[in-house]
C-alpha positions in Angstrom: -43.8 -198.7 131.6 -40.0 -198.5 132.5 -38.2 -195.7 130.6 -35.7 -192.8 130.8 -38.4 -190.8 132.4 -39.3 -193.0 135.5 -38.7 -192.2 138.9 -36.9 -194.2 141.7 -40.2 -194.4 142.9 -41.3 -195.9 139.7 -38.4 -198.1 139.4 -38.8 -199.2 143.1 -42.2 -200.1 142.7 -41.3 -202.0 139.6 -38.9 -204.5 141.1 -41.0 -204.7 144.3 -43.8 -206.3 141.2 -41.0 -209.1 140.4 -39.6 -210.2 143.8 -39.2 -214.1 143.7 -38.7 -216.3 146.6 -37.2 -218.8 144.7 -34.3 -216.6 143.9 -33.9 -215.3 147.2 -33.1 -218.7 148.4 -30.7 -219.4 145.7 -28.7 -216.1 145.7 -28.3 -217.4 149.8 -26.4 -220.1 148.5 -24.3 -218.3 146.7 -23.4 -216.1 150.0 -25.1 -212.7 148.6 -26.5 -211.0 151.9 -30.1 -211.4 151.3 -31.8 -209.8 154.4 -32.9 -207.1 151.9 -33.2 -208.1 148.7 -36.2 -209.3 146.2 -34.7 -212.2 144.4 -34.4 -210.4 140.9 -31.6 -211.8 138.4 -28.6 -209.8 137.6 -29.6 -210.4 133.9 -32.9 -209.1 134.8 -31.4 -205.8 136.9 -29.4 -205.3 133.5 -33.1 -204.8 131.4 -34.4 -202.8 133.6 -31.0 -200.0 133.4 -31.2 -200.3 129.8 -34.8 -199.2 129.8 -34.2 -196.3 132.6 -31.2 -195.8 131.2 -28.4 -193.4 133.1 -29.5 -190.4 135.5 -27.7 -189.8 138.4 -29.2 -188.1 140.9 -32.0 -190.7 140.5 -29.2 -193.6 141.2 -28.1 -191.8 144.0 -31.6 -192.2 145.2 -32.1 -195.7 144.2 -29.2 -196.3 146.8 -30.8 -194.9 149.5 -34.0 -197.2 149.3 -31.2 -199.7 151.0 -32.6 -202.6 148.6 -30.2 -204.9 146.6 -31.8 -204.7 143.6 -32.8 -201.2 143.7 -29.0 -200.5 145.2 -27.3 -202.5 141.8 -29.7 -200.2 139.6 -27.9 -197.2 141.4 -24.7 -198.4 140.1 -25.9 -199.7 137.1 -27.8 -196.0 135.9 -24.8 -193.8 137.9 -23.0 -191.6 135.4 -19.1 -192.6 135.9 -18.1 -189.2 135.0 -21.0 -187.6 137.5 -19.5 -189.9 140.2 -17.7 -187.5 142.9 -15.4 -189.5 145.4 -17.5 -188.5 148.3 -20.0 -189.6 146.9 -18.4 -193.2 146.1 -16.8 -193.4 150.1 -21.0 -192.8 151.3 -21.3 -196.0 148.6 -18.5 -197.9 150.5 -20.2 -196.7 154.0 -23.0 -199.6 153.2 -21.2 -202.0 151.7 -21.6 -205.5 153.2 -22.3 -208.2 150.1 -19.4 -208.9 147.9 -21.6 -208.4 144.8 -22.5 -205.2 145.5 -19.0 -204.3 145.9 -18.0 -205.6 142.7 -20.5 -203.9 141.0 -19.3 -200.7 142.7 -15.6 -201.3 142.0 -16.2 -201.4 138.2 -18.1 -198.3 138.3 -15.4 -196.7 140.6 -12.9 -197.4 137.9 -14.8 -196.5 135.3 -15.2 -193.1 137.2 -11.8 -192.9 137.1 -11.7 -192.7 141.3 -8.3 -195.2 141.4 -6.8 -192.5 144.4 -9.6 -194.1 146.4 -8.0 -197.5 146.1 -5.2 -197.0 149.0 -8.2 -195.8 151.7 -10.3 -198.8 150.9 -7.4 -200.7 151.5 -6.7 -198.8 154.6 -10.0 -199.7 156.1 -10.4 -202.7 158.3 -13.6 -203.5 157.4 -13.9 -206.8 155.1 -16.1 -204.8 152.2 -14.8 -202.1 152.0 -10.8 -203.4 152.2 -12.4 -205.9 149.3 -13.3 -203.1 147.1 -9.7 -201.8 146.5 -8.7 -205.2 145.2 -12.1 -205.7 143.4 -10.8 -201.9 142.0 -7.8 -203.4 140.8 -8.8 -206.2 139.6 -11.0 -204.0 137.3 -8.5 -201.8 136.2 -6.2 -204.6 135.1 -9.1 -205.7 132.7 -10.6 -202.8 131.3 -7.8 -200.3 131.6 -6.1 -201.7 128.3 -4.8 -198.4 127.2 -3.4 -197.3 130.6 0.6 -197.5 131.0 1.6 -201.0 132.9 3.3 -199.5 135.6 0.0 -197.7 136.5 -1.2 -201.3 136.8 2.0 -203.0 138.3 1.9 -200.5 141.1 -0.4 -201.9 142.8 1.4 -205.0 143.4 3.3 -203.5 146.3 -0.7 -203.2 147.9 -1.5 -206.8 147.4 1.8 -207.9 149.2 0.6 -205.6 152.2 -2.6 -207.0 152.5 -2.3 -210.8 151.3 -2.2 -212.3 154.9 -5.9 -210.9 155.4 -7.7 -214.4 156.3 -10.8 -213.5 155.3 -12.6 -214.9 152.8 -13.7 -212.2 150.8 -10.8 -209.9 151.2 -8.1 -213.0 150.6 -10.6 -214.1 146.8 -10.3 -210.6 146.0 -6.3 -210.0 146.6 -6.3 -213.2 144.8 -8.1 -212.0 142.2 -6.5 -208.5 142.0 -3.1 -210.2 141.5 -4.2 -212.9 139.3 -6.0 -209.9 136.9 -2.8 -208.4 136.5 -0.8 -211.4 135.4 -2.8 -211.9 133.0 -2.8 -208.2 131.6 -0.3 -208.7 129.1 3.4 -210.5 129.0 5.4 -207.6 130.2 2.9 -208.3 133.4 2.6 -211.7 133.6 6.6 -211.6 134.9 6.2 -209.0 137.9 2.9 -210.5 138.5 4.6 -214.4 139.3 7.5 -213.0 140.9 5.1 -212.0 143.5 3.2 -214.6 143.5 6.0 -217.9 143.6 7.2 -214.9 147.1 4.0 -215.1 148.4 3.8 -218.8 147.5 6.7 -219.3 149.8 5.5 -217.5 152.9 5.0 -218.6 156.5 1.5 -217.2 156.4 -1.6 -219.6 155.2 -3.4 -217.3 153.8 -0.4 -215.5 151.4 0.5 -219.0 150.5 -3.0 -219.9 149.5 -2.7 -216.3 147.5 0.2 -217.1 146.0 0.2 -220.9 145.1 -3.5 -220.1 143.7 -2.0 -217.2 141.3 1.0 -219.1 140.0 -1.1 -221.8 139.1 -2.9 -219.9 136.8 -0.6 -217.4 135.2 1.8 -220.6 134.6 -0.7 -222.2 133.1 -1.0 -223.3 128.9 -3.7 -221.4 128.5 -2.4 -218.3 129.7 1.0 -218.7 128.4 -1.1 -219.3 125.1 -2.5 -216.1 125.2 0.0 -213.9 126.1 2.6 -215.2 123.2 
């Protein structure tokens, strides 16, 4: 039985009990890395953490089995305010799915790690540069009673970065930029100035970035909201 007291062992052994080729093959299509993973649901993952409930240094072992599932119980069970940077940049060392990143980011932010956000960004690999925007992102949601400039900062990142062509760091400066246009009004301004710039660049991939964001935060239902 799965509870507060089990082991990663325990918890290991549990989701080795529910692997399921059928989801394997559909969380392929869906371009999750599955070359170590057991086909359990996210919905399924979420159970199983309410049942073990949080315990750190048992997540931080849960990450070191190296399997999905086991990995997004790790960040699922961490405790936010037991999470030290170092150990968060180790996290980021095996990052190489995007879901496992965002999963990461949220609990990074939640953590309260946000001066890890310019490294990430730093970093040429495609994961790890992802999770600064996935970070941001985040923080433009669930950050509600955080000053806007602490938000609107960041813009000046996502210009730097928005002619990254690949796929999952280009969805996730998108994403970053859309998030915080859609904060609030005082953001939504700052948010499309950027975007109708980047809209107008020479590079395909800003352009994309930009054209993509300024079709949403000019949208009716957005405008809707933030009246």
């Amino acid at each position: 039985m799965i509870g507060p007291s089990s082991s990663a062992a325990d918890l290991i052994a549990h989701l080795q009990t529910l692997r399921s080729e059928d989801g394997i093959a559909g969380m392929a299509r869906f371009g999750i890395v599955t070359g170590n993973a057991l086909g359990i649901s996210n919905p399924q993952l979420r159970s199983i953490a309410r049942l073990a409930r949080k315990d750190h240094p048992r997540a931080l072992a849960l990450w070191q089995s190296g399997i999905r599932e086991a990995r997004l119980l790790a960040l699922m069970t961490s405790e936010p305010k037991r999470l030290t940077a170092d150990e968060a940049k180790a996290f980021a060392e095996d990052f190489h799915s995007w879901e496992i990143v965002d999963t990461a980011a949220d609990l990074f932010v939640e953590a309260r790690l946000d001066a890890l956000t310019e490294g990430f960004a730093a970093d040429e690999r495609e994961f790890v540069r992802r999770t600064a925007f996935a970070m941001i992102a985040a923080m433009a949601v669930h950050r509600k009673k955080d000053p806007d400039d602490t938000i609107l900062v960041w813009l000046t990142l996502i210009e730097a970065h928005a002619g990254d062509e690949r796929n999952f760091v280009r969805k996730a400066v998108n994403w970053a930029l859309r998030n915080i246009g859609k904060r609030n009004k005082a953001c939504n301004a700052p948010a499309l100035k950027l975007a109708r710039r980047l809209a107008e660049s020479s590079g395909k991939t800003a352009r994309w970035i930009g054209k993509d964001a300024v079709r949403e935060l000019t949208s009716g239902a957005v405008i809707a909201r933030l009246k």
